[in-house]
N, C-alpha and C positions, 0 to 999 in steps of 0.2 A: 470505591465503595459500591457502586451501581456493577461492577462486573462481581464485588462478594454478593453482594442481592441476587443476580442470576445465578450463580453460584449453589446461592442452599436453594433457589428454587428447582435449580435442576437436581439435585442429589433427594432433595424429598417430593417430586411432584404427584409422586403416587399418595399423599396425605391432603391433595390439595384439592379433591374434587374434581368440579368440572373444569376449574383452573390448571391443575396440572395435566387434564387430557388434551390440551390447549397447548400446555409449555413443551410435552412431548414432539407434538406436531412440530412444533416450532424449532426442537435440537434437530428432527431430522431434514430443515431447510435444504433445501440443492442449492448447493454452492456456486452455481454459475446465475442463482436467482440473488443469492447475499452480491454476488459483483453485480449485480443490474441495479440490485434498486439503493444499495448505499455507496458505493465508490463511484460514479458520475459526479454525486452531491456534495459528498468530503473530499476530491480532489478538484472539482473546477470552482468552489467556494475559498480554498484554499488557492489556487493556481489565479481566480480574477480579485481576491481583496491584497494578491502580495503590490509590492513598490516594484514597480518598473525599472526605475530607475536603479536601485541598489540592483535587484536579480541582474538586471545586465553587466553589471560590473566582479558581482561573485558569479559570474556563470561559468567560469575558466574554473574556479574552487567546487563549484557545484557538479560539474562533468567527472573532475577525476573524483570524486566523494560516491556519485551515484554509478561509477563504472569501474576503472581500475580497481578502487577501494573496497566496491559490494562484491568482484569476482576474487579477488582475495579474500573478503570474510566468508565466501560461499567454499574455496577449497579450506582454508583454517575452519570452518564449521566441520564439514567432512570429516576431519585430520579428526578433531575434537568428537566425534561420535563411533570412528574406528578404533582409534588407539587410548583413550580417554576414558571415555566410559564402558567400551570395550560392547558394543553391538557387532556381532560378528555372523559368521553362519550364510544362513538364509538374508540377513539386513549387510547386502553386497556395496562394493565401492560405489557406484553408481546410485543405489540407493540412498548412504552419504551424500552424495553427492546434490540432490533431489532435497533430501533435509537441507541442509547447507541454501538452497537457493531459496527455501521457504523462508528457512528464519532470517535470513539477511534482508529482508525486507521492512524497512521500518516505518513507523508511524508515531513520531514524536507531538500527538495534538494534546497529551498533557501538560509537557516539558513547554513548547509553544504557547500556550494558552499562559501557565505560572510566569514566563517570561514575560509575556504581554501584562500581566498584573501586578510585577513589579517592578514594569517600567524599567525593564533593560533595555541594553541596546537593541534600534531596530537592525543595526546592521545583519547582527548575531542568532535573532529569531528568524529574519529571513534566509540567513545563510543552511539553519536546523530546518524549518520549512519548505525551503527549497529545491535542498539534497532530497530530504523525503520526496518530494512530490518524484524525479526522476529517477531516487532511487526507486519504488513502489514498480515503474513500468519497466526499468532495468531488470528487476529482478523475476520479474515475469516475465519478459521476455526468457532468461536465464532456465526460467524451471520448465517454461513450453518445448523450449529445446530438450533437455532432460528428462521430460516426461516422456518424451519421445521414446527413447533409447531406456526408458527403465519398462515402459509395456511393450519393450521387444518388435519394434518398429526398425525394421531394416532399414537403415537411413546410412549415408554415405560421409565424409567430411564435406561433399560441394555441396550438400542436400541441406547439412547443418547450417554451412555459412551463410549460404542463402535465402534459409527458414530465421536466421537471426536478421540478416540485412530487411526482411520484409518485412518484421515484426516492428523491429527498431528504427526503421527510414520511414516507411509506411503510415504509421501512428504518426508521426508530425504530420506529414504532411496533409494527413487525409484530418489533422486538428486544424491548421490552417485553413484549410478548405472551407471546413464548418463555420471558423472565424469571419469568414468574408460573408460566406452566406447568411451568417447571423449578423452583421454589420450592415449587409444590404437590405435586411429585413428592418430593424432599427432605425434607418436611417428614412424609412420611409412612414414611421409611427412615429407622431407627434403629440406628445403630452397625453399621453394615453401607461399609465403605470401598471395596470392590470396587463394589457397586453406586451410591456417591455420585458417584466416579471414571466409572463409564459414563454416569450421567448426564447430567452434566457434556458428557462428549465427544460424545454421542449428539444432546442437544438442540444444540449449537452447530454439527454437521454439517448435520442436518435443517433448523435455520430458513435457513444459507445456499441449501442445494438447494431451499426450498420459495423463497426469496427470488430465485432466481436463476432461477424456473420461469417456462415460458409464460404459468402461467393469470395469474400474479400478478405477475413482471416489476418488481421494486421491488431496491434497492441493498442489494447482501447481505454489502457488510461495515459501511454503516453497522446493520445491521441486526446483525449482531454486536457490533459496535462498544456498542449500547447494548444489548444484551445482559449482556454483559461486566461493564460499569458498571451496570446492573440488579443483576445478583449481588453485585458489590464492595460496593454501598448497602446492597442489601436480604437480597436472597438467601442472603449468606453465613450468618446466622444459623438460617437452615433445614438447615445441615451441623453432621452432630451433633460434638460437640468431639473426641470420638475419632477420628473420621473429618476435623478440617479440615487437620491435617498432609499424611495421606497426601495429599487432593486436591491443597494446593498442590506440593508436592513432585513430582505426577506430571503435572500440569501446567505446571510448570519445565520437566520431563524433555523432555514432547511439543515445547515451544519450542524447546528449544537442539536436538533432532534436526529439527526442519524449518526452522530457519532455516541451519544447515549443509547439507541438503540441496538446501535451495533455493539457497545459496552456489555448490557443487559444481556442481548441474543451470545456474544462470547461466552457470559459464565452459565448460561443457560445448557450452552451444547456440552461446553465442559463438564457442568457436573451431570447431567443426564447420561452422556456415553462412558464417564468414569466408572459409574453407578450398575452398568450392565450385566446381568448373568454371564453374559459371553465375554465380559473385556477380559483383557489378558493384562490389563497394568495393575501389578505386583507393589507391595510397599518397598521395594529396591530402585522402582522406577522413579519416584517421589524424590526420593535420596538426589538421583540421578538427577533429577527436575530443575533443582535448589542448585548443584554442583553446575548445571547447564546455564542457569542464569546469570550465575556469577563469571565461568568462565566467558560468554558471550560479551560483557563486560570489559574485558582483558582484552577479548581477540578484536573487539572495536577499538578499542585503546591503541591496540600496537599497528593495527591499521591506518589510523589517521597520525602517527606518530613516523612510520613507514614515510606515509607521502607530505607530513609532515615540512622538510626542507623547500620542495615546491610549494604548499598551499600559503607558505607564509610571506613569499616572495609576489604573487600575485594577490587582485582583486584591494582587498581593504587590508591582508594582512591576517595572521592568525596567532593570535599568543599563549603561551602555555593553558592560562586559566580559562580559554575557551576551548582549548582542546580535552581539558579536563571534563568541559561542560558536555562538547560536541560529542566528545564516548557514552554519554552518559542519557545524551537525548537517542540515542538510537534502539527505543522501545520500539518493542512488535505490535500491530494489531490486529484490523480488520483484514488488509492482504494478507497474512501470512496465513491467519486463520479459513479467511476462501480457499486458498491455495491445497491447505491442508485438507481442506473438506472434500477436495477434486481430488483428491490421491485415497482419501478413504471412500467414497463413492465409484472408483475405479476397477471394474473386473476384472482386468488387464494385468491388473499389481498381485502379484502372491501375497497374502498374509503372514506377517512375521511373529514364529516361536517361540 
């Protein structure tokens, strides 16, 4: 409901006054500022309130879910934009290919959240939880690489593997690193909540922007990601007991305001760039829209059914009714939508006819 509200505010903000001069600004966000100020918050709030103890145990189920499984829905996404809805021309394999690693990116914090309220399994919302958090840095890694090679970036097969190894090796460990140095910071504040709380938020901004920097150039939400789960493991015990309330409580807070913001700011871009003199989406591409979300549907479906015989033999097990479940939590959100904003902000990318 909060992304229809953005929604008709962006399709009518020219009726809205000063407020739609406002909403305007706001579609045309830079996308490398939407990954600054809300995926730090929504993935290490998500990464430090999971269970320790289960993620360890589905982390074998969670590795092939957020890798073997996202680079199969990214070439079946491809397949499905080539031959399916029949984008051809000037929109090249490669290009496919680039869609394909955007939308494989998921963000199930609806699917998550409904599970948490009606008191399903914890195993099974951490397993959907989970997968996210490393699909999300998976899949980014995936499209940096791709972006490469679609704005015509002479780059080699040693140049790829070793742009994936430092994206993908890199972000842990440089999350880890943060892990310690925010444990060492913690461990030196004593009953002091206001400063555990800044902590907290201060180190998980800094290692994304140091993560997302020139010099270092490495994957800044897996590097959150195991940041997050650094603390969850370890760290938390360096938060003095008076102080672990308020942190998690104001770390709840930070989530639910930026995944509703980021809600709002999606249907805002949406319908503002839909809206456009210049757009070029046609009522055929709509059609196309509807036929795209259902088959995304399917093509998660036969993927976790694919790896399927393994996920069920490891971790806690997997049984049909949650693999019905698991297809069905692999909603898009806020990465897919940054990702995308970075490819239309792009000089580099030809415009497709």
């Amino acid at each position: 409901m909060i992304t229809v509200v953005g929604l008709l505010c962006g399709v009518y903000h020219e009726y809205l006054g000063r407020l739609g001069v406002a909403i305007q600004s706001y579609a045309n966000i830079d996308a490398h500022l939407v990954l600054l100020l809300f995926l730090p918050a929504l993935i290490f709030e998500s990464a430090f309130n999971s269970d320790w103890h289960i993620f360890k145990v589905e982390f074998a189920q969670i590795l092939i879910m957020a890798g073997p499984m996202l680079i199969c829905a990214t070439f079946l996404s491809a397949l499905m934009m080539k031959y399916i809805l029949g984008y051809t021309g000037e929109f090249n394999w490669n290009a496919c290919l680039l869609y394909g690693s955007i939308i494989s990116a998921t963000d199930p914090v609806a699917v998550v959240a409904l599970l948490k309220e009606l008191g399903a399994s914890r195993r099974l919302a951490t397993l959907i939880e989970g997968e996210s958090l490393l699909n999300d840095g998976t899949a980014m890694v995936v499209f940096l690489v791709i972006l490469d090679i679609v704005e015509g970036s002479e780059v080699g097969i040693g140049e790829i593997v070793i742009k994936f190894i430092r994206l993908s090796v890199g972000g842990p460990l440089l999350g880890c690193l943060g892990g310690m140095f925010l444990s060492f910071m913690l461990k030196r504040i004593h009953n002091n909540g206001v400063l555990e709380v800044n902590a907290t938020v201060f180190t998980s901004y800094i290692i994304f922007f140091i993560a997302e920097s020139t010099p270092v150039e490495v994957s800044g939400i897996l590097a959150i990601v195991f940041l997050g789960l650094y603390m969850t493991n370890t760290g938390k015990t360096r938060i003095s007991a008076e102080s672990e309330h308020s942190v998690h409580h104001v770390w709840g807070y930070i989530g639910f305001v930026a995944e509703t913001v980021i809600f709002i700011l999606t249907g805002i871009i949406m319908g503002e760039r839909a809206m456009r003199p210049d757009s070029q989406i046609v009522a055929s591409d709509y059609g196309k829209l509807i036929g795209t979300y259902i088959i995304l549907h399917f093509i998660r479906l036969f993927c976790i059914l694919l790896w399927w015989p393994l996920l069920r033999q490891i971790g806690y097990g997997l049984n049909f009714k949650q693999v019905l479940l698991c297809s069905y939590a692999g909603l898009r959100g806020a990465v897919g939508m940054s990702l995308a904003l970075i490819v239309a902000s792009s000089t580099k990318i030809p415009r497709y006819i």
